[in-house]
C-alpha positions in Angstrom: -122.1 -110.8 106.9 -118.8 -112.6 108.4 -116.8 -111.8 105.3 -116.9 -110.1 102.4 -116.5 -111.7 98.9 -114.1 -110.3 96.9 -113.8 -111.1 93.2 -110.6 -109.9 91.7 -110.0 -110.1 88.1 -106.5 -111.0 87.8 -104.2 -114.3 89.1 -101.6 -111.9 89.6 -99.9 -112.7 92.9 -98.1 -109.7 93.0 -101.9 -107.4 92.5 -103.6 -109.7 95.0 -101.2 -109.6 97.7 -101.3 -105.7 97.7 -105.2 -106.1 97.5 -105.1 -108.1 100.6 -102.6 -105.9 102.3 -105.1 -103.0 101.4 -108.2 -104.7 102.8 -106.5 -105.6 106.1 -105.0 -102.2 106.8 -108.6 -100.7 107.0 -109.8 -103.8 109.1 -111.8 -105.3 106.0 -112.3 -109.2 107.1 -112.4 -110.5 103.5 -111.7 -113.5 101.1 -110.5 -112.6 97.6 -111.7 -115.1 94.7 -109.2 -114.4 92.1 -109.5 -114.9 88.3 -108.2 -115.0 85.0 -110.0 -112.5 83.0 -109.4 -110.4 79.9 -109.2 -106.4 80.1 -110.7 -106.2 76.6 -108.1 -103.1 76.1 -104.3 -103.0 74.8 -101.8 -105.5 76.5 -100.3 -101.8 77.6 -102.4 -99.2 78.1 -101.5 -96.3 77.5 -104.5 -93.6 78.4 -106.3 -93.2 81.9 -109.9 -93.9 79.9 -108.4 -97.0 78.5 -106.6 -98.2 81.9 -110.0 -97.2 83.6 -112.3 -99.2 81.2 -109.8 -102.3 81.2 -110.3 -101.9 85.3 -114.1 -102.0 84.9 -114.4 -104.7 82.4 -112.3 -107.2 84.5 -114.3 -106.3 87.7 -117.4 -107.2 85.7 -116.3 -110.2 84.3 -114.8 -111.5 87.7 -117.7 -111.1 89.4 -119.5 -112.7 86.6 -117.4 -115.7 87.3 -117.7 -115.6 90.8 -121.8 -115.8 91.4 -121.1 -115.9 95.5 -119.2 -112.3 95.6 -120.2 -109.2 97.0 -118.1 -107.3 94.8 -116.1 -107.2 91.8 -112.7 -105.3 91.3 -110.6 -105.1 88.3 -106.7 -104.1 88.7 -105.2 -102.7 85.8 -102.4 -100.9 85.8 
């Protein structure tokens, strides 16, 4: 594989240019495919469990939307 498929689920510039600073500090030859997805969790949240299920459910639906990606990752913070 010449590069590895990376669907994000947020259009945050700010999230994906850390994810992309990330990837090539550990020599990761990637292209992120970025989109706008719901966490399905509080605008704010407030609990690890709820932060951790609003991570999941926007790497599953990005990936979802993204049929070409290797991988999905959800950012929530």
């Amino acid at each position: 594989m010449d590069k590895l498929n990376i669907a994000v689920g947020t259009n945050s510039k700010q999230k994906i240019d850390y994810l992309k600073e990330v990837i090539e500090d550990i020599g990761i030859n990637a292209v992120i495919l970025s989109s706008n997805v719901e966490s399905n969790v509080s605008g704010q949240p407030l609990t690890k469990e709820e932060t951790t299920q609003g991570s999941i459910n926007r790497a599953k639906a990005a990936i979802k939307e993204h049929k070409n990606a290797n991988i999905g990752i959800g950012i929530e913070v």
